[in-house]
N, C-alpha and C positions, 0 to 999 in steps of 0.2 A: 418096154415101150409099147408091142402091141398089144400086152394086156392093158395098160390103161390108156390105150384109143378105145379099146372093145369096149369096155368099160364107160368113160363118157358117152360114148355113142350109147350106151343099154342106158344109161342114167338122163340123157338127154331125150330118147325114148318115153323113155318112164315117166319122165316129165309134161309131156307133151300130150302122153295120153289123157294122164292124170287132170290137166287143166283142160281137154276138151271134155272129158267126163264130168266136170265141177264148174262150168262157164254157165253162167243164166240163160235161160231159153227166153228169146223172143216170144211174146203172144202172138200168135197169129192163125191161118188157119191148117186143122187137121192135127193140132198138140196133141190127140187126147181123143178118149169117149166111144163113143159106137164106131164101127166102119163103116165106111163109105161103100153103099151098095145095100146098105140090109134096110128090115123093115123093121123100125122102128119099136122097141116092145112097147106094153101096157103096162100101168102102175095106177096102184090109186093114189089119186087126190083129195081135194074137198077145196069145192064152190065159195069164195070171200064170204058166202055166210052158212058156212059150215056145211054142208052137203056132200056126202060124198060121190065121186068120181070115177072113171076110168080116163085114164093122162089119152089114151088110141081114140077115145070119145071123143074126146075134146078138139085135140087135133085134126082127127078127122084123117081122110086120103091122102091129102097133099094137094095142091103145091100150099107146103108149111114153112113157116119160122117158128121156134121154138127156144124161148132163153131161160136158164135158169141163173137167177139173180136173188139179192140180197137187196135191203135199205141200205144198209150201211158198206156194201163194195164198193170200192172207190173206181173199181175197172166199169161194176155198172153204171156209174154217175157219168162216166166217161163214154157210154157206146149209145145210153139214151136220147141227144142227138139225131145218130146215127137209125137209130129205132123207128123212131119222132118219124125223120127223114123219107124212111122205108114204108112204114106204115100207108103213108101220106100219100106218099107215088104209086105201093099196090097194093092199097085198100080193096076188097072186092074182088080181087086177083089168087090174093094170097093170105093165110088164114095165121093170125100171130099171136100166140100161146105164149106166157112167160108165167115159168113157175119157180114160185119163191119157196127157196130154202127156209128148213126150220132153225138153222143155227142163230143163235140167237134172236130167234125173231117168234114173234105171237102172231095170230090170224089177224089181230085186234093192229096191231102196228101195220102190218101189210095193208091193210084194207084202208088205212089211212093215207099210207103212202103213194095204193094207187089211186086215189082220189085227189090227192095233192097235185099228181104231179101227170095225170091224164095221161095214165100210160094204156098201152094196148088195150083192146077190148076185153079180150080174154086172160085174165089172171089165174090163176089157184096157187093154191098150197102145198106141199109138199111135206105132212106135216111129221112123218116118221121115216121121212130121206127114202123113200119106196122107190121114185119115178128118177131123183138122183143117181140113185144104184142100178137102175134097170137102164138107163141112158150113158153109164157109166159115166158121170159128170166130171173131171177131173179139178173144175173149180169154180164160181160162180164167174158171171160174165160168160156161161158157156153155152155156145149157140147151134144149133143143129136147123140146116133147110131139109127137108123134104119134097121130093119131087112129084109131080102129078102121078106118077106109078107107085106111089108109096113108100119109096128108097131116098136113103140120104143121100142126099148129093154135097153137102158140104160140115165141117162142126170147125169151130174153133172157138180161142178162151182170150177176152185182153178187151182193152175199150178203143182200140184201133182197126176193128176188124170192120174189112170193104161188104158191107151187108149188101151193096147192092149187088155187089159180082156175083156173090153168094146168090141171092134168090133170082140172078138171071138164068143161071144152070138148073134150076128147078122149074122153070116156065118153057 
């Protein structure tokens, strides 16, 4: 008898592990990516009409926002809004970078898409996943603030995420 309590008890353990290791992660923020506290590395780019870049150029000191997105993410169709929003309220304040991944994407599509769809001022490319890698992206929809000292102060991935709390800690 008390080997199979021990027993269930180990098996119901095992189970329990097993389902919080295999349960979907929320998006939200801090999934993922750079730490929180560091400076930001450099990657090249290239300018929507072909030119190449430094990603530290571009962005600049801080205080930044920084998205790496796709046309076709269904989480970015979902946080642009959100973006729209942010931009709007700290245009001039705060400097907003979004760099399109090359997965399935051409320069030729992006440069149409942000013309469509009036996104950020500043776009690039990303077009050998350089600045992905060097930001450690863990998925599109993924957003890094930067603070006026240069240091992240926030990243997260998902088209829910509160961008404005986000670039309040960087102001």
């Amino acid at each position: 008898m008390r080997i199979r309590t021990l027993n269930r008890i180990v098996c119901i353990a095992a189970l329990v592990a097993i389902s919080s290791a295999v349960r979907p992660i929320a998006a939200s923020a801090q999934d993922g990516g750079i730490a929180l506290g560091t400076v930001p590395p450099s990657a090249p780019v290239r300018s929507l009409d072909g030119k190449p870049l430094q990603l530290s150029a571009v962005v600049g000191p801080g205080p930044a926002l920084v998205e790496f997105w796709a046309t076709w993410c269904p989480n970015c169709k979902e946080l642009e809004p959100a973006m729209a929003a942010a931009h709007a309220k700290y245009a001039g304040r705060v400097k907003f970078v979004t760099v399109a991944v090359a997965i399935n994407e051409s320069i030729e599509r992006v440069r149409k898409h942000a013309a469509a769809h009036n996104m950020a001022p500043t776009v690039v490319y990303d077009a050998d996943g350089s600045a992905a890698s060097a930001y450690d992206a863990p998925a599109t929809s993924y957003v890094v603030v930067i603070d006026r000292a240069g240091k992240v102060v926030y990243t997260g991935v998902g088209g829910t995420q509160d961008l404005d709390a986000a670039i309040r800690k960087a102001l």
